[in-house]
N, C-alpha and C positions, 0 to 999 in steps of 0.2 A: 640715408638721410630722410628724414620723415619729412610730411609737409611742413613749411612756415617754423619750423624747428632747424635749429642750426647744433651739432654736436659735433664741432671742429676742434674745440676743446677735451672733449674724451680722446680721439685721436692720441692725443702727446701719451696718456700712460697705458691706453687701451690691451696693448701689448706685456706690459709689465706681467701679472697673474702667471700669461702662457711663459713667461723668462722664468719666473719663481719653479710654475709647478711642474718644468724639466731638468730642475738641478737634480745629479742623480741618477737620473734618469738612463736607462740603454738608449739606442739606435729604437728601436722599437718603440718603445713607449712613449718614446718623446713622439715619435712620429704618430701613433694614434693620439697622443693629446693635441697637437698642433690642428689634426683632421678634423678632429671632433668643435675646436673651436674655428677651425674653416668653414665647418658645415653650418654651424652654427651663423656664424656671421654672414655666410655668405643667403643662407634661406632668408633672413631679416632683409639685405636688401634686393634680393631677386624676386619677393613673394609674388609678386604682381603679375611673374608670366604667367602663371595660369589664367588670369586674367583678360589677358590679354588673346593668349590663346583660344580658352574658352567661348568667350562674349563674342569675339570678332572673327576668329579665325577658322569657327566652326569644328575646332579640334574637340572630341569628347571630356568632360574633363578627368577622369581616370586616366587616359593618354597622356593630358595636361598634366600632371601631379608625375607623370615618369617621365616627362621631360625635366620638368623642373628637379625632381630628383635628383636622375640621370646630370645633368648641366653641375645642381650644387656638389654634389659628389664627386665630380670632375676637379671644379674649380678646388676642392677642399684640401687634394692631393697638393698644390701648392703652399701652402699652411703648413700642412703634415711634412712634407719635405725642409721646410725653411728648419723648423722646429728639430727632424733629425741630422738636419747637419748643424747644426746649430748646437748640437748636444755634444756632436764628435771634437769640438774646441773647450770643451768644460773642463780638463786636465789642464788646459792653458791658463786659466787663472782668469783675472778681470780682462784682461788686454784682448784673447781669443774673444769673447761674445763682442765687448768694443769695434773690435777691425774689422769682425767678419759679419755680425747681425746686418748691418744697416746696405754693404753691395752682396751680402746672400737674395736679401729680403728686394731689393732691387733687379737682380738677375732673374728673379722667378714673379713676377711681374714683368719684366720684358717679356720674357719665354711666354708668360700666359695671352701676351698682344701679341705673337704671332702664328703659335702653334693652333692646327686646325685651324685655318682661319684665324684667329684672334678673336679673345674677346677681353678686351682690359676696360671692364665696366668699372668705374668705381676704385680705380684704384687708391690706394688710400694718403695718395699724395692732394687728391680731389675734393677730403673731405675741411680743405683749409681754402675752400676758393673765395670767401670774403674777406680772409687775412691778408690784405694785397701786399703789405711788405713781407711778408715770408712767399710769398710768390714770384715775387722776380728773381729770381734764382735761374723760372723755368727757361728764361732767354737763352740760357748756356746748357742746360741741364735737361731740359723738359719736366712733365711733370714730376718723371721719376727723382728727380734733385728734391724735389719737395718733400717724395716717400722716404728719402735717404734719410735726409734731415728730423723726420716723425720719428723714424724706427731708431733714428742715434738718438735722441734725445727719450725716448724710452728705453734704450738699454742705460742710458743716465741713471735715471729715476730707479731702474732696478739695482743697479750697483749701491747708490747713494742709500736707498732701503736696506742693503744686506748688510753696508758695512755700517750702518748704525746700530743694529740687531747686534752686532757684534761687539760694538762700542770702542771700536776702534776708531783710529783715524785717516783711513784711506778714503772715507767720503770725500772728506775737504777737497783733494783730487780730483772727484769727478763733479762735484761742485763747480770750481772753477771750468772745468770744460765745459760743462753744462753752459755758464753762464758765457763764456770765449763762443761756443758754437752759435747759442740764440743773440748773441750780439752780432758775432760778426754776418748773420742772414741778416737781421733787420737791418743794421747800415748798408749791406748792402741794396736791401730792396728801397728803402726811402730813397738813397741815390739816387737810384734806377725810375722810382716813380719824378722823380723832380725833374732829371736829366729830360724825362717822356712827356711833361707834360710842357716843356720848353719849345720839346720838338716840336709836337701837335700846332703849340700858340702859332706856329710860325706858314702854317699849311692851311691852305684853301678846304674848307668843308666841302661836301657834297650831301645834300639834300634828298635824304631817303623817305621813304614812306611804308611800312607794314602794315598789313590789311592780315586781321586773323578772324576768319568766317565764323568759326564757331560752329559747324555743320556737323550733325550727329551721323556718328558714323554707321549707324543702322539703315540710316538714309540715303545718306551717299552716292553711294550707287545706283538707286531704285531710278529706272527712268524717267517717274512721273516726278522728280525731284530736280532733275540736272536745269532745269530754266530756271527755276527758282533759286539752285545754289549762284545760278551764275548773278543771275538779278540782286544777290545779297551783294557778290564780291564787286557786282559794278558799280551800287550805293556807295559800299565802303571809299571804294577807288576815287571817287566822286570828291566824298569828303574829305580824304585826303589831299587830291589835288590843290584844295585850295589853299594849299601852302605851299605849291609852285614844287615841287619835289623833281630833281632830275630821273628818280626810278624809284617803281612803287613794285614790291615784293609780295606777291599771293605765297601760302604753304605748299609744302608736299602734295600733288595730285588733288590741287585746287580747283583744279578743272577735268572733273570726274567719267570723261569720255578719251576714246583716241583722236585728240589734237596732233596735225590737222584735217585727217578726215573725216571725220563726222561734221558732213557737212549744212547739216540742219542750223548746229550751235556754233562751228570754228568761226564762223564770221564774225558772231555777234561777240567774240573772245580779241578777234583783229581789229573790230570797230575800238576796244575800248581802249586803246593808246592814243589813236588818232585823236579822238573825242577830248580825252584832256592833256593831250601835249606832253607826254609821259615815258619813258623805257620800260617796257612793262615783262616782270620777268617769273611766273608761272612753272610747276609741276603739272605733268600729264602723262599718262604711260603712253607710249610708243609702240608700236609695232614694225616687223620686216617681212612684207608676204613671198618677200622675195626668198628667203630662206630657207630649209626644209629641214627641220620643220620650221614652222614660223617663229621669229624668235620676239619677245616681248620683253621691253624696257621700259624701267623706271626715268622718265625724262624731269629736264627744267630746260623751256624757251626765252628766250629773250625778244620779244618785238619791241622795233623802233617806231620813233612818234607817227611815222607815217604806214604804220602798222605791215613792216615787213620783219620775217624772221630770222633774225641777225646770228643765231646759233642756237645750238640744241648740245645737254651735258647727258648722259647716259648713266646712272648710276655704277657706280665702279664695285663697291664693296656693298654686297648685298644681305639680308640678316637671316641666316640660318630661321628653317622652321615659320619664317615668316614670309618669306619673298623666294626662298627656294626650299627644296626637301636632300638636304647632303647626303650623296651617296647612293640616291636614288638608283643613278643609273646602276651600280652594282647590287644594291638591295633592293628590288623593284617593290617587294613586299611591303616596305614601310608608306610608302606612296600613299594607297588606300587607308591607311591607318591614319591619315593625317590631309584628309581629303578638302580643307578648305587653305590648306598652304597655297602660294603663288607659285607660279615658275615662270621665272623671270631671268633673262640671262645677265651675263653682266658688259658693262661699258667697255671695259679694258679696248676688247678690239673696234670700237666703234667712233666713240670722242675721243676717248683717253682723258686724263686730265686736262680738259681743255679750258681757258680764260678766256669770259665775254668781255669784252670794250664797252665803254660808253663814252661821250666828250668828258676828258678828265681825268680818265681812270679805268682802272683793269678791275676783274674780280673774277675770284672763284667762288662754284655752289658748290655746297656739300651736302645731300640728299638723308635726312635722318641720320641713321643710324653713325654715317660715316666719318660727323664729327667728332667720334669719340678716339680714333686714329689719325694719332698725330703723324706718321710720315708720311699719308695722304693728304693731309693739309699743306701739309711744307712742301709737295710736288707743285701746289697750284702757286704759291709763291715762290718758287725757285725757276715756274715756267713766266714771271711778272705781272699776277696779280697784287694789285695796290690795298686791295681790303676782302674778306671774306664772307660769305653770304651763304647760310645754311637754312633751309626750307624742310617741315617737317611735321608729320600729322603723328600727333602722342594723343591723340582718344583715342588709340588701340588699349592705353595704358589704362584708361579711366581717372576717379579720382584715387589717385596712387601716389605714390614717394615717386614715381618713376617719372613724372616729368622734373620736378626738381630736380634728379640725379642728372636726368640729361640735360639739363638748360647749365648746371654746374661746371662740368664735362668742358664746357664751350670755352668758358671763361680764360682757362689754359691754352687755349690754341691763340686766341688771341697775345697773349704774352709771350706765349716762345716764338713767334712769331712778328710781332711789334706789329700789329695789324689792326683796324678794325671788325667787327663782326655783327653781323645784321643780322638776328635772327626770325625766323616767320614761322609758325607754329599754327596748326587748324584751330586746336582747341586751346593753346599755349601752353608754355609760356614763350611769348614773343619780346622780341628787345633791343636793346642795341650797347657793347660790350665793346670800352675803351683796351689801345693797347696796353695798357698798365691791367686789368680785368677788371676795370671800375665797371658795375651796370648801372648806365648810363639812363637807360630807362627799361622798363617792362610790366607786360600786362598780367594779369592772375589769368588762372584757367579756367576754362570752361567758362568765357565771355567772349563778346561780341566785339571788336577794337579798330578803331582805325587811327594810328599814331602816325608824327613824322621826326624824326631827329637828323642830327650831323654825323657824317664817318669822314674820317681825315685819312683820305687816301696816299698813302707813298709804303714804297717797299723799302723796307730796311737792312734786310737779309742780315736775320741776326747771327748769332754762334750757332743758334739750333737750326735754324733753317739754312745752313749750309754743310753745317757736317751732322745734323740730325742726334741720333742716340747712341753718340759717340759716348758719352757717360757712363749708359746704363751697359754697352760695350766695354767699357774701362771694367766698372765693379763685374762682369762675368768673369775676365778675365783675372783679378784681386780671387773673388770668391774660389776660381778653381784653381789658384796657387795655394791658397791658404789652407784649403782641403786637402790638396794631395800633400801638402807637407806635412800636415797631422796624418795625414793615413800613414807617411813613413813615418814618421816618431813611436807614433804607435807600433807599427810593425817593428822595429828597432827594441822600443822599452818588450817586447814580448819575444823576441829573436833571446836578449840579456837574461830574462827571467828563467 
């Protein structure tokens, strides 16, 4: 997704071409065509690690360009796969690509959010996050009900193409399903938005405030900067108060020293709740010198108006290549090769998903990267969090597609979860994202902001936030019946011959 550019609409046939140009086709070829348009796809929206790498990370950028490689070559293996089994139902007629395109292409998209870590950036359920009625689906579904929906309604559009080419009339056929499947999402989602926003009428707001610094991230860190960043984020806070806000959100390692020992600045960090009557809830990394070695975390504080500190979240899911180096410990060699990475441990054994309180309401942070994983979000609502709150510095990204992807991302957590969402972004984009994925409001990036809006806090625990990716579980299990039964038929019609 480029900037200020929406192509949610390609999505619907985007797919069609790679359906055409593996009729045919072997196991094989299907599978390099699929890879080749993975790779493809996937370089356009990843181009920016290097970027990010490069500029901020201090990685060279020859290493950077084998990362990004390396990553899209990875990712592209899921393409190439969808594509050659995808090939193995072509004897089936229309009904095989129908049944099996839409929970293949959903099963390999799960796979890609947990395997190694996970990385399901982008999935292509994401690129429909302004379409709010074909989004509430994700309540039961997650996002992957969205990619289901994209991928059947392009194996539509292919069917309906071939059998016109033919001049037959099996389209009519998939015609009406065509038009059965996108109706029956849109009634569904209009419900869903109406149902939601009944709810909301009915519920007590709370009173947020985002403060987005704008702090270049060259600077950052320099120590002759840290008074001055702070002295930005205390103006901002200022300005915001005056709209009486129950809790005002700085971004990602807003406060660029170790909070709270650095004891020059932590003060002047504690004074600023007190000062304007405020819950004041901040990024700072962390340290344990207790540990051996010492272990360093990505944090978020919460201080009460009277400037004491009511919890600390730990980052749980931490982002390869940027906050740690994978594998290190077994390949020590890559280490040096990539000598301005972090290492940073992770939260798991420290908070855990833990929820801050404030009068009113619960909430969970979710630290960058981590909002793009949805069964980490559903942990913070199923522990009773009332709304969610994700703090995040994307001037690593520069000016890139990549903060769009990621302020997109968000949109869906919000829905499959019936939640609010407070976003806080250094350079942005910042905002605030209805449980329907209405954005409610936000700022551009790369500016200076101090906003305040409403989140209507209650926990709804929806379908998805209690049995989670139950869904994209069903289609693995669809997808490897359908396969193995084409592998015996196949074996069968070749056993006959």
């Amino acid at each position: 997704m480029k900037p200020h550019l929406y192509y949610g609409l390609a999505a619907w046939c985007a797919l069609v071409p790679l359906l055409f140009s593996i009729e045919g086709k072997t196991i094989g070829q299907s599978f390099r065509l699929g890879w080749i348009t993975g790779f493809v796809g996937f370089l356009g929206i990843l181009y920016w690690v290097t970027q990010a790498m490069q500029h901020y990370g201090g990685i060279p950028i020859f290493i950077s360009l084998i990362i990004l490689c390396a990553l899209t070559l990875y990712l592209s293996v899921y393409i190439g796969t969808f594509a050659a089994l995808l090939s193995m139902v072509q004897e089936q007629g229309d009904w095989g690509i129908l049944i099996l395109a839409s929970p293949l292409w959903v099963s390999l998209e799960y796979l890609r959010s947990i395997l190694l870590t996970g990385f399901p950036w982008e999935n292509l359920g994401y690129s429909q996050y302004v379409a709010l009625p074909v989004i509430q689906i994700a309540d039961t579904t997650g996002v992957y009900g969205v990619s289901f929906v994209v991928v059947l309604v392009n194996s539509l559009i292919f069917l309906i193409i071939r059998h016109l080419r033919k001049a037959g009339r099996a389209h009519i056929g998939a015609i009406l399903c065509l038009v059965a499947v996108f109706g029956s999402v849109l009634a569904y989602g209009l419900m869903r938005i109406h149902q939601e926003n009944e709810r909301i009428s009915a519920l007590a707001p709370i009173k947020v405030g985002i403060v987005q610094g704008n702090i270049d991230q060259s600077l950052k860190w320099e120590d002759a900067y840290q008074k001055e960043t702070l002295q930005i984020y205390t103006r901002l806070t200022q300005e915001v108060a005056k709209e009486e806000p129950e809790l005002v959100i700085w971004p990602e390692t807003a406060v660029p020293f170790f909070f709270p020992f650095d004891q020059p600045f932590s003060p002047m960090v504690r004074a600023i709740a007190p000062k304007n009557g405020v819950y004041l809830l901040f990024g700072s990394p962390f340290y344990q010198d207790e540990m051996d070695p010492i272990r360093y975390l990505n944090s978020a504080y919460l201080l009460s108006p009277d400037g004491e500190i009511k919890g600390r979240y730990d980052k749980i899911h931490l982002v390869p290549f940027g906050e740690y180096v994978p594998l290190s410990r077994f390949l020590p060699f890559i280490r040096p090769l990539v000598e301005g990475v972090g290492d940073f441990a992770s939260g798991e054994e420290t908070t855990g998903a833990m929820v801050f309180s404030i009068p009113g309401a619960k909430f969970g942070v979710l630290i960058c990267y981590e909002i793009i994983f949805p069964g980490l979000n559903r942990r913070f609502i199923r522990k009773g969090a009332d709304f969610l709150v994700t703090v995040t510095n994307d001037a690593w990204f520069g000016k890139t597609s990549a903060p769009f992807q990621h302020f997109s991302m968000a949109t869906f957590r919000a829905v499959e979860n019936r939640v609010f969402v407070a976003r806080a972004a250094n350079t942005g984009i910042s905002g605030i994202i209805s449980s329907t994925g209405r954005i409610v409001t936000r700022t551009d990036i790369f500016s200076r902001h101090a906003l305040t809006g409403e989140v209507y806090p209650e926990n709804s625990a929806t379908f998805y936030t209690r049995h989670g990716d139950a869904f994209a579980h069903a289609c693995m299990i669809w997808s490897i019946l359908l396969i193995g039964g084409s592998c015996v038929l196949q074996k069968k019609r070749g056993d006959l011959q």
